[in-house]
C-alpha positions in Angstrom: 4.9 -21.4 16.3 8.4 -20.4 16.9 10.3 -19.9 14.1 13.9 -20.3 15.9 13.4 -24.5 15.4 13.5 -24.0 12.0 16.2 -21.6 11.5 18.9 -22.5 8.7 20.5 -19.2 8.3 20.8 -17.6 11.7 21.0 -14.1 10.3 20.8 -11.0 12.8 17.5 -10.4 13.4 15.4 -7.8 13.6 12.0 -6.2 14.3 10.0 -5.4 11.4 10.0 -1.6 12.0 13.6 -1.6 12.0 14.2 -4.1 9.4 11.9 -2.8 6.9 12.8 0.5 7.5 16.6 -0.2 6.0 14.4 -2.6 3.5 12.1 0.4 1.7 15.1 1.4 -0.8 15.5 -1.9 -1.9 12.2 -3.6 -1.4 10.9 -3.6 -5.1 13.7 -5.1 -6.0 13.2 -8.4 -3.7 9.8 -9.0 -3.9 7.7 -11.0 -6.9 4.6 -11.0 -7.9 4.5 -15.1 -7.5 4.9 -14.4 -3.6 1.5 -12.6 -3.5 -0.1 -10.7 -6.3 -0.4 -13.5 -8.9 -2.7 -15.2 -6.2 -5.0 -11.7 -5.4 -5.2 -12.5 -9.3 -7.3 -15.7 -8.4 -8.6 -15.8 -5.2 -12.5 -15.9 -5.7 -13.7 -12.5 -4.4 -16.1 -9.6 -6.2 -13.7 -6.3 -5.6 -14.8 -3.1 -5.7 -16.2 -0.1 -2.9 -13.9 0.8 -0.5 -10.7 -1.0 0.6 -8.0 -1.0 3.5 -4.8 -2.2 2.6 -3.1 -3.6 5.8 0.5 -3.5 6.0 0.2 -1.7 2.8 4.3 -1.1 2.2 5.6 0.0 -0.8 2.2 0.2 -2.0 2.7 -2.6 -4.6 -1.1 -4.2 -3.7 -2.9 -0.5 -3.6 -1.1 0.0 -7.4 -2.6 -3.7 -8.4 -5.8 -3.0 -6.4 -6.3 0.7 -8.4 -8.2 -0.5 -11.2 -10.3 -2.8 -9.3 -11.9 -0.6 -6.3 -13.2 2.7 -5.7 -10.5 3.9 -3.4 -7.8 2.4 -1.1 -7.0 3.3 2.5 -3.5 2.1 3.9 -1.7 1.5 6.6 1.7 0.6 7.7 4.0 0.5 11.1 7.2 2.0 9.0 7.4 5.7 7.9 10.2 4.9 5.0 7.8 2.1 3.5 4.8 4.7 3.8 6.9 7.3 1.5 7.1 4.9 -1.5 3.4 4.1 -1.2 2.9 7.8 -0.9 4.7 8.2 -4.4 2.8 6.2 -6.1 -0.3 8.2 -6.0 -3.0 5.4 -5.5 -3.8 5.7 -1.9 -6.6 7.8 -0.3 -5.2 8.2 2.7 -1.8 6.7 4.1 -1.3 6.6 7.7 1.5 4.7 10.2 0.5 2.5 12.2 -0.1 -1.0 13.7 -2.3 -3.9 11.4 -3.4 -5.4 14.6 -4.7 -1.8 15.6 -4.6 0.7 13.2 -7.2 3.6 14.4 -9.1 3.5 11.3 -12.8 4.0 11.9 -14.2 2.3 8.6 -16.4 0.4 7.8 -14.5 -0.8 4.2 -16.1 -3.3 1.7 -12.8 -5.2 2.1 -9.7 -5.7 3.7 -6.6 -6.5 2.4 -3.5 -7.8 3.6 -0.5 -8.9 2.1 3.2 -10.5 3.0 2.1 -9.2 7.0 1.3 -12.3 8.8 4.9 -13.9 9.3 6.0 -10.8 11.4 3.3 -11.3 14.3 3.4 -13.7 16.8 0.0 -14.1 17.2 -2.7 -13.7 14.2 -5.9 -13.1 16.8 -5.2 -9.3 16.8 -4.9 -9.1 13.3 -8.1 -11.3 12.5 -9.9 -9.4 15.0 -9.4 -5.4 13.4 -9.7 -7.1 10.2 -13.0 -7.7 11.2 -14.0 -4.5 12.3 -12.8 -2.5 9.7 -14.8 -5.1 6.7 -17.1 -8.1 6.0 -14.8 -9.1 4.0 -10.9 -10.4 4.6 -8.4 -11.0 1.6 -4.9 -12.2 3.2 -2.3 -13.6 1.2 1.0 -15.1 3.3 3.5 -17.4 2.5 3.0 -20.9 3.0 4.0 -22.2 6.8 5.6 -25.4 4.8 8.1 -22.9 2.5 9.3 -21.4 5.8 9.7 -24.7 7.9 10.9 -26.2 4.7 13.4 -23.5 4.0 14.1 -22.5 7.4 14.5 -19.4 5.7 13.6 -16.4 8.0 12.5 -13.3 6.1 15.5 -11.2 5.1 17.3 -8.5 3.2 20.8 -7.3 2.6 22.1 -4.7 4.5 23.9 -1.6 3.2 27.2 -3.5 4.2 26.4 -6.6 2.5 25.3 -8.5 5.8 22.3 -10.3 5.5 19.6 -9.1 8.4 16.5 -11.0 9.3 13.4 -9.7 10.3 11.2 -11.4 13.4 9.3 -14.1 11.5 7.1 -17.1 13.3 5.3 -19.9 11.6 1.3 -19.9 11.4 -0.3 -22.8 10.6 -3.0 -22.3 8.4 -5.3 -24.3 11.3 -4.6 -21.2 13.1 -5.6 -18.8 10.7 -8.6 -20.9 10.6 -9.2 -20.9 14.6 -8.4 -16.6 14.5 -10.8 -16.0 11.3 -13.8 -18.1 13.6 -13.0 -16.4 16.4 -13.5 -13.0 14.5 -16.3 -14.4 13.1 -15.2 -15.3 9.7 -16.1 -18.0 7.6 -13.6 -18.9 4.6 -14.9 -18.7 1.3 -12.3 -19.4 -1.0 -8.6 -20.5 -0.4 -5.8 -20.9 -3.7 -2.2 -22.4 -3.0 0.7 -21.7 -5.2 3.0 -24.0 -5.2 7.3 -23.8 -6.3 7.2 -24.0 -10.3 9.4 -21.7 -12.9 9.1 -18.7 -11.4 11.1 -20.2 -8.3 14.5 -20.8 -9.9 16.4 -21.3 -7.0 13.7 -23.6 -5.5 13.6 -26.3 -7.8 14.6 -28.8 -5.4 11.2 -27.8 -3.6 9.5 -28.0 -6.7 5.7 -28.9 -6.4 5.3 -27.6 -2.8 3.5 -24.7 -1.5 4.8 -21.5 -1.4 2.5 -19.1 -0.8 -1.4 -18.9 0.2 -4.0 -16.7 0.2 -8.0 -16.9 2.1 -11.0 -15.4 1.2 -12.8 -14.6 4.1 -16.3 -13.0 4.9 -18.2 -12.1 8.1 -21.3 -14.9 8.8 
């Protein structure tokens, strides 16, 4: 869905490369764990073996995923982003390149992805190497009714103060539901966080979802 009928801010935009490559300095300092750890914390799923971290970034969910699995593979499309995750020392192998087709031969126990979906227009290619690199599909995302609520692209601020948005588009989560079936997923588990304390300058969206995240598995 086009994000541009939502739009309250009409920031510059962006593609992710670009925008995330200005981003890596700064990143840590944006990002919460309310917007997508706290719910890898209670999705159902039995981790462990081998996992590929998809848009891996900063390598925030390898450093939460260290003590859970046997050993982490990432992957990201920005070479700045890559370097941070490199520094943290929890990654098998890092290498750039595209979620949607990343070159990794696998097969993983699980795959992992994180804070990714917004930036693709289309969530078929990401469903589908999802499914060829695991049974098993972890992917937490904010909530389509935050952004359409909002209207609030994802953004950072530039080294001059401007603030710069980077492509985002809506996904319904009926359409995470028709890629994941097409890839031959079923869902097995889905948690919603909704807008509470740790949102302070989204109380007046309090109670609504902010961020999701699906379990999914191979039939």
């Amino acid at each position: 869905m086009d994000f541009a009928g939502f739009d309250k801010r009409g920031y510059r935009t962006v593609d992710a490369r670009v925008g995330y490559a200005e981003w890596a300095a700064t990143y840590e300092d944006t990002v919460k764990d309310a917007m997508d750890l706290d719910l890898l914390d209670v999705i159902d799923v039995e981790w462990g073996g081998t996992v590929v971290d998809l848009g891996c970034g900063t390598g925030r969910t390898g450093e939460w995923l260290r003590s859970r699995v046997d050993a982490i593979d990432g992957v990201d499309l920005t070479p700045e982003m890559l370097e941070r995750a490199r520094e943290r020392g929890v990654y098998r192998t890092l290498c750039e390149g595209d979620v949607t087709d990343t070159g990794l031969e696998g097969p993983y126990d699980i795959a992992v992805c994180c804070l990714v979906d917004e930036h693709l227009p289309t969530l078929e290619p990401l469903y589908a190497e999802a499914a060829r690199l695991a049974p098993r599909f972890v992917l937490v995302c904010f909530h389509p009714h935050f952004i359409m609520a909002t209207g609030m692209p994802t953004h950072f601020g530039g080294t001059d103060g401007e603030p710069i948005a980077i492509e985002t588009h809506v996904h319904l989560i009926s359409e995470h539901v028709a890629a994941a079936r097409a890839a031959g997923f079923v869902l097995r588990d889905l948690r919603e966080r909704v807008v509470d304390d740790a949102w302070p300058k989204w109380q007046r969206l309090r109670g609504h979802p902010v961020a999701v995240s699906y379990m999914w598995q191979v039939e």
